[in-house]
C-alpha positions in Angstrom: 16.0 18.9 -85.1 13.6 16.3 -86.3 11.4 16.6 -89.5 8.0 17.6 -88.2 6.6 18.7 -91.8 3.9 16.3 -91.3 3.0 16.7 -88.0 0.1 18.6 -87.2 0.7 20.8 -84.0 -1.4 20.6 -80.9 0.7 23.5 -79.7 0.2 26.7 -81.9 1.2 29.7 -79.4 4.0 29.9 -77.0 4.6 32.3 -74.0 7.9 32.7 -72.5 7.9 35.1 -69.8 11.6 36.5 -69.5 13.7 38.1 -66.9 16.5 38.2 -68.6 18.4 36.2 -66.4 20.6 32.9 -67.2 17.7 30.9 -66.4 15.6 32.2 -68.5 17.6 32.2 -71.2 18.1 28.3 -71.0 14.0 28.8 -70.7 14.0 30.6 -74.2 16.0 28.1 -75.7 13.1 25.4 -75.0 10.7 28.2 -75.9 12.1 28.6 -79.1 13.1 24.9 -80.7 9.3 24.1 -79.5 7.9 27.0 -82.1 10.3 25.9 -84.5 9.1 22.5 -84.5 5.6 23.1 -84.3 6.1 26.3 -86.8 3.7 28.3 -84.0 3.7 32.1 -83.1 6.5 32.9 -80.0 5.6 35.8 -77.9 8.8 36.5 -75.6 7.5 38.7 -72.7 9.3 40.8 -69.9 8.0 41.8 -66.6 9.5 44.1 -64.7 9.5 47.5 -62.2 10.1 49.9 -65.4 8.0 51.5 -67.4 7.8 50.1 -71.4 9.2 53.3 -72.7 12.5 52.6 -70.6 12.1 49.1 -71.0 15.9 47.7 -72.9 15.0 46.2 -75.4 18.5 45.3 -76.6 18.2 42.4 -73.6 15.5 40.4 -75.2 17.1 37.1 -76.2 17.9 37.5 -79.8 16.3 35.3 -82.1 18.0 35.3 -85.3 21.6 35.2 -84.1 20.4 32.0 -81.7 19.1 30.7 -84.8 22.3 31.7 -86.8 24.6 30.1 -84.0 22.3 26.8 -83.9 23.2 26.8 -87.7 19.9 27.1 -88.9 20.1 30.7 -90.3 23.1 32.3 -92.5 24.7 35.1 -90.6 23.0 38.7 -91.0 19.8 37.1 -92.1 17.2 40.2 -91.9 14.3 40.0 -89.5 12.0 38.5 -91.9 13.6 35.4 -92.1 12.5 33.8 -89.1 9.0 33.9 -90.3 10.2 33.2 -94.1 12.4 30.0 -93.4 10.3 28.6 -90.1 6.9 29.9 -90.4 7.1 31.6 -86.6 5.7 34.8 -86.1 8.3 36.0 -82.7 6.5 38.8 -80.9 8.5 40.8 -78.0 6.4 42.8 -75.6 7.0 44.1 -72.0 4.3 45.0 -69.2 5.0 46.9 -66.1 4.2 45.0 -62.9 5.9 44.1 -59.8 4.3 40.5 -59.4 5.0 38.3 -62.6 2.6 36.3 -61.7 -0.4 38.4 -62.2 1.2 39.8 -65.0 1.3 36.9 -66.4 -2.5 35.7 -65.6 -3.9 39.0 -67.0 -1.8 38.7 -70.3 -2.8 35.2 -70.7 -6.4 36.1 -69.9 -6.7 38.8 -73.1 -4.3 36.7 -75.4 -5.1 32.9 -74.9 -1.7 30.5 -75.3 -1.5 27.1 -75.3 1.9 26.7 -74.0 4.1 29.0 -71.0 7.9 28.3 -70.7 8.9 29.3 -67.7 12.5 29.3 -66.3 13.1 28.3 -62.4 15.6 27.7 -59.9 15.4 24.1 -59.7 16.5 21.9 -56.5 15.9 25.7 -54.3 12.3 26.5 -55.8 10.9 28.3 -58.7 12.3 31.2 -58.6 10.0 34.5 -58.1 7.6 33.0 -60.4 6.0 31.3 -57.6 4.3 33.0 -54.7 1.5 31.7 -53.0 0.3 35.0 -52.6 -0.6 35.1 -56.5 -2.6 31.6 -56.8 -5.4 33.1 -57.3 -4.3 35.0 -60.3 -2.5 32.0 -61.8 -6.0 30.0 -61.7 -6.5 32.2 -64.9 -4.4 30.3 -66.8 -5.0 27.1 -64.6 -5.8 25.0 -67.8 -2.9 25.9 -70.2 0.1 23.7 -70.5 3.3 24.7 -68.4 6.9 23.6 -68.9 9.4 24.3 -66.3 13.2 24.6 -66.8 15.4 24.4 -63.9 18.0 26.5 -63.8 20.7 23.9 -62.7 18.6 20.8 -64.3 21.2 17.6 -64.9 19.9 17.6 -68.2 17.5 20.0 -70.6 15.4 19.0 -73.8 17.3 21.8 -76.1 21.0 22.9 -75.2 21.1 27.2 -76.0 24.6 26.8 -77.0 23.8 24.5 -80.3 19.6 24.2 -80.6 20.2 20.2 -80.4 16.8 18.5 -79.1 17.5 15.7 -76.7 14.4 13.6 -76.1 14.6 9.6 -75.4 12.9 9.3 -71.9 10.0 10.7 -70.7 8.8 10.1 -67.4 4.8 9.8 -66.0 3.0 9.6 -62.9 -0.1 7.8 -63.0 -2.7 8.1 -59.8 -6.4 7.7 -59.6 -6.4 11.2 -59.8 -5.9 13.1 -61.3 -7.2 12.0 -65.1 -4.0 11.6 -66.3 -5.2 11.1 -70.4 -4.4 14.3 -71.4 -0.9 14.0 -70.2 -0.3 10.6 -71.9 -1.6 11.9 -75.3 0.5 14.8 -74.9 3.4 12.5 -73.5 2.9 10.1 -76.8 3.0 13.4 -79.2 6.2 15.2 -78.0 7.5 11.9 -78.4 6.5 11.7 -81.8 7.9 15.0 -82.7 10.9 15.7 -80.3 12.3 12.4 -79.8 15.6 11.3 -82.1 14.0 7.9 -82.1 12.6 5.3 -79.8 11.7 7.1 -77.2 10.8 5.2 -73.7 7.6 6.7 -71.6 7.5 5.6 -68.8 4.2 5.3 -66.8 4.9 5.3 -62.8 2.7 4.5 -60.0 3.6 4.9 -56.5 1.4 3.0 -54.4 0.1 -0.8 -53.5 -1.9 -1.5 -56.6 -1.6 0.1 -60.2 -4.2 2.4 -61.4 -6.6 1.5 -64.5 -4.3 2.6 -67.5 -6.0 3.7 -70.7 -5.1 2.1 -73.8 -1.8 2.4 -75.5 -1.3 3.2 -78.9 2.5 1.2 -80.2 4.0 3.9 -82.3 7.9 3.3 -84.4 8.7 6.5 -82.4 8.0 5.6 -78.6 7.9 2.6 -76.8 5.3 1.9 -73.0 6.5 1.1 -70.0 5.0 0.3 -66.9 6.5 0.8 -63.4 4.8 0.2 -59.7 6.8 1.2 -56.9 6.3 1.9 -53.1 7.5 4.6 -51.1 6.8 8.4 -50.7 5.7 9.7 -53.6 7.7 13.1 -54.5 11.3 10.6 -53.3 10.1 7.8 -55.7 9.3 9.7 -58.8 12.6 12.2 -58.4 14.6 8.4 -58.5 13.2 6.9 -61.2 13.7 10.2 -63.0 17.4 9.9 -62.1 17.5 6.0 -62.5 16.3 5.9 -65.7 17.6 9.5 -67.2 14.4 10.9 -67.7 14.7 13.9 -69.9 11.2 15.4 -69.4 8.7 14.7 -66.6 5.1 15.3 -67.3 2.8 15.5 -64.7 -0.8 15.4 -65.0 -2.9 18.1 -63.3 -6.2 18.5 -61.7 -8.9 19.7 -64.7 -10.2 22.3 -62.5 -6.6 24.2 -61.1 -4.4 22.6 -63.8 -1.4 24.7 -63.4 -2.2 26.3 -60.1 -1.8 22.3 -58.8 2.3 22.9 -60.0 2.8 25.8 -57.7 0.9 25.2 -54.5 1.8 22.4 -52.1 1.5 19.7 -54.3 3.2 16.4 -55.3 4.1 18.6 -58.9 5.2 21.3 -56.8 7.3 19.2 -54.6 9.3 17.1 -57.8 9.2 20.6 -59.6 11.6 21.7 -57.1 14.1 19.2 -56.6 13.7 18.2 -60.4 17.0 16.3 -62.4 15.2 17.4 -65.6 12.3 20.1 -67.3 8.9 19.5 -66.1 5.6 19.6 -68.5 2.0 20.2 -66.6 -0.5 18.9 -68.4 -4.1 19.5 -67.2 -6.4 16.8 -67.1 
């Protein structure tokens, strides 16, 4: 992983809602290399039918013997030593609830994050996470940053078998609208911090004329490019994604739904879906 000792965090609380599945657990992966790196607090939560007394706990995704397997912990470390060695507090919880979704906005509305990790199916959808039926509740958390992790993605930004961080092109859609700022800082930072060295972002504009683009800071970690193409939207960006071996697309979102854009009918909901790679929402 790279050295990020002098890298102030932007992200200092993760969420990564867990259902225990193989998805997620390529979802906790990501979860857990971004709270290394940014020595932030992790809270690892399950949803699900049972009550928390009968809850089995045994199935969270173990921490220290991830970390021990990524080589980054001796074998039979004690519980303290996450927090000792890497500064991250790891916090396991479980609510009862039959819709994750408004689980999920009523957690997030008592205990504030700046980040959710959320595991998907990829190409077929995003999994039970999404449910139009729940927008409402997910307008909650409408303006905290969302990465999603398709199941059966080409590629991923941390492999759970070894911990290794894979970041080298990151992939942006630019409009008029929405303010897509906050996802270029956010898309210059990760690449500061995740990237193993000169890391390409890409800026791409589907349409007949390019939008105004703010100014670009030149960094020795990241490089600016810029790309105008024609076509249908959602078909354009998914091919430059697989053209140019995007690792991460981050996709601005409207300041006033944010998130809630990702999940309901829109251009982020439509590449989220047939995705090659994980997928950060950034609202404007």
């Amino acid at each position: 992983m790279p050295d990020t000792t002098a890298a102030k965090p932007f992200v200092e609380s993760v969420l990564h809602p867990t259902d225990f599945s193989p998805a997620s657990n390529r979802a906790f992966a990501h979860a857990l290399a971004i709270a290394l790196i940014w020595q932030t607090e992790l809270t690892i939560l399950h949803i699900g039918p049972e009550n928390r007394s009968d809850v089995d706990w045994t199935r969270f995704p173990p921490v220290r013997e991830t970390l021990e397997r990524w080589g980054l912990l001796q074998a039979g470390s004690p519980r303290s030593a996450v927090f000792d060695e890497f500064r991250v507090k790891v916090k396991k919880t479980a609510v009862r609830s039959r819709h994750p979704l408004r689980a999920i906005a009523t957690y997030v509305d008592q205990q504030p994050v700046d980040l959710i990790v959320l595991a998907t199916e990829g190409r077929e959808g995003a999994q039970r996470w999404i449910n139009r039926s729940d927008a409402e509740a997910i307008a909650r958390w409408a303006k905290t940053m969302a990465l999603f992790v398709p199941a059966r993605a080409e590629r991923g930004l941390v492999a759970l078998e070894d911990g290794y961080v894979r970041l080298r092109n990151i992939l942006l859609p630019i409009d008029n609208s929405p303010d897509a700022r906050a996802a270029i800082a956010v898309a210059r930072r990760a690449a500061e911090i995740l990237g193993d060295g000169n890391v390409a972002i890409r800026l791409l504009h589907v349409g007949d004329s390019r939008p105004p683009v703010p100014a670009l800071s030149e960094g020795p970690e990241w490089s600016w490019q810029v790309e105008l193409r024609k076509g249908e939207p959602v078909d354009e960006i998914l091919a430059v994604a697989i053209e140019r071996a995007a690792d991460l697309i981050v996709m601005p979102t409207a300041g006033r739904d944010g998130v809630l854009d990702a999940l309901r009918g829109s251009t982020t909901e439509q590449v989220l879906r047939r995705a090659p790679c994980p997928l950060l929402a950034v609202p404007g």
